[in-house]
N, C-alpha and C positions, 0 to 999 in steps of 0.2 A: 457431120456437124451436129453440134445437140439445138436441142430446141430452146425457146427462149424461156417454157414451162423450168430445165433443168438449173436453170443463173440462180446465183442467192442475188439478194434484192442489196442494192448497193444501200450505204449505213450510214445517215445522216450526224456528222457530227456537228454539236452547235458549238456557236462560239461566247464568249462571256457578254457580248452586247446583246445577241440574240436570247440569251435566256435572263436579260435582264440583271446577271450578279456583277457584283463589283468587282474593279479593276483589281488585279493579284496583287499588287501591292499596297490596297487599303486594308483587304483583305487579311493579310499576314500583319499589320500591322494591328488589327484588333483580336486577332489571334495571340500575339503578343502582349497584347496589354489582358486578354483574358486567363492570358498565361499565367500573368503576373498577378491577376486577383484570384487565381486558384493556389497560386504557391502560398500567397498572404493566409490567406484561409486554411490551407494545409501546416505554414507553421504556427497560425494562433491554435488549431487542432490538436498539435503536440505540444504547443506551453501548457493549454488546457490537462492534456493528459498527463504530461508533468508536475504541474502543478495539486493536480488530485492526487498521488502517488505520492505527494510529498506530504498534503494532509491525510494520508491514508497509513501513511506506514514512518511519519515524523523524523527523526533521529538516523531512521536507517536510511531514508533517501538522502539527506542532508550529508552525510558520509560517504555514500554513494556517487553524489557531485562533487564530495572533496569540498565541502561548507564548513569542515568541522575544524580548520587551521591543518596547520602542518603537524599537530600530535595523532598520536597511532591509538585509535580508541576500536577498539572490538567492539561488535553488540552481541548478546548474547541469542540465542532462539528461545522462544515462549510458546507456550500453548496455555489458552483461555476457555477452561469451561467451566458452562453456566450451570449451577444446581438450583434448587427451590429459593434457598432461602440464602444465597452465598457464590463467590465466583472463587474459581481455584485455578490459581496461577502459577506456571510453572516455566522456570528458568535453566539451561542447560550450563551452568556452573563447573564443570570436572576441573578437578586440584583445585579450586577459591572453598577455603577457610570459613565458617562464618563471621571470622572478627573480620573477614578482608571487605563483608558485605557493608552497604549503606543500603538504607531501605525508607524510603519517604513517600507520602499521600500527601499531596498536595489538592486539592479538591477532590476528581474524581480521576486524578492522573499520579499512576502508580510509576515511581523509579528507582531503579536500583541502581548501585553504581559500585564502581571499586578496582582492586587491581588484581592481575595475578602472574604469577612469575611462574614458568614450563619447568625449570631447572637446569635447562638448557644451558650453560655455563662453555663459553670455549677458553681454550687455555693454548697459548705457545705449539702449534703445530698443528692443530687441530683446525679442520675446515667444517660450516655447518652446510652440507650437499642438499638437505631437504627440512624444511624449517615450515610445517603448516598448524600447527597449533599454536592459535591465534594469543599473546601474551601482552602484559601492560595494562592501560587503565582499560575497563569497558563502564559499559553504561547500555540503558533500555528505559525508555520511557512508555510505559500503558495506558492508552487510555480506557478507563471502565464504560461500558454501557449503560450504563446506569449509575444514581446516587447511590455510594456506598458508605456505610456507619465504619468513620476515622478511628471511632476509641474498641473496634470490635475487629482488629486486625491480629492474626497469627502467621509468623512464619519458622520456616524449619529447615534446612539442610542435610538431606540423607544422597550418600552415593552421587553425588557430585550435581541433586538437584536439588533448586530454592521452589520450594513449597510457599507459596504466601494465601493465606484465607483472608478472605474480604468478607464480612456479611451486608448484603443488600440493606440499604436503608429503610427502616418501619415505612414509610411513605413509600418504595417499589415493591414491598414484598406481595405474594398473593396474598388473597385471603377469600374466604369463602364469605357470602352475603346467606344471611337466612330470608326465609320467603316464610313471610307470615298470613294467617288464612284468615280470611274475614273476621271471626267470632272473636282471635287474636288481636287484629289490629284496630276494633273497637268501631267496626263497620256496621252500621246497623242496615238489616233489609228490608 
């Protein structure tokens, strides 16, 4: 027979009166209503981040929800960079014409717009199996970072890209500050 050294020690389990928690079903029942104020929280979380991605990227979100009606509008892709005295923007345009383009500054929000047709043409017998060049009206709206001078705009279309030059407004551009030295600035010592 073993001794009483070799027993494991019997394991006190409590009961919920005993350690003072509440009955299981108050319990679940504010589990549920916490539930419910983390879902709340979880989708004001994603309208927030919705809602930023829609001021963040305009036009394209707005199509992306299917906001923009029932017509078939492309947006174009752009790349924005910034030089000293000017931004240069650039549109992924392949087969748009320059007369197909529109091109308007409205403050400091740049948009193009316009159509373009693939050539894609089917006729009596013909199936189109694979259709990803995006056709029809598109449009892109940019916004500038800064105030940019309206009568100091140039654009261009070479090899299927729209080139547009902004020059920064006299009030963003740099400029250097001179530092004048005492005997200069009419300091006396």
């Amino acid at each position: 027979m073993e001794s009483d050294e070799n027993q494991a020690e019997p394991v006190h389990v409590s009961t919920e009166e005993e350690t003072g928690e509440q009955p299981r079903a108050e319990h679940d029942k504010k589990s549920d209503s916490s539930g419910v104020n983390t879902s709340i929280e979880r989708l004001r979380s994603e309208f927030d981040k919705l809602l930023g991605v829609a001021v963040e990227q305009g036009e394209r979100a707005l199509d992306k929800l299917g906001l923009f009606g029932s017509e078939s509008v492309w947006i174009p892709r752009v790349d924005i960079l910034e030089l000293e005295e000017q931004f240069q923007v650039q549109f992924d345009l392949p087969g748009v014409a320059a007369e197909e383009i529109n091109i308007t500054l409205a403050g400091n929000m740049l948009t193009i717009a316009g159509t373009r047709n693939t050539g894609t043409i089917t006729t009596s017998g013909q199936t189109v199996r694979l259709s990803e060049r995006p056709a029809g009206q598109f449009r892109r709206s940019v916004p500038m970072p800064v105030a940019v001078d309206p009568d100091k705009v140039t654009a261009s279309v070479q090899n299927g890209i729209l080139n547009v030059l902004l020059d920064k407004s006299a009030t963003e551009k740099p400029r250097q500050i001179p530092i004048k030295t005492g005997s200069e600035a009419g300091v006396s010592s």
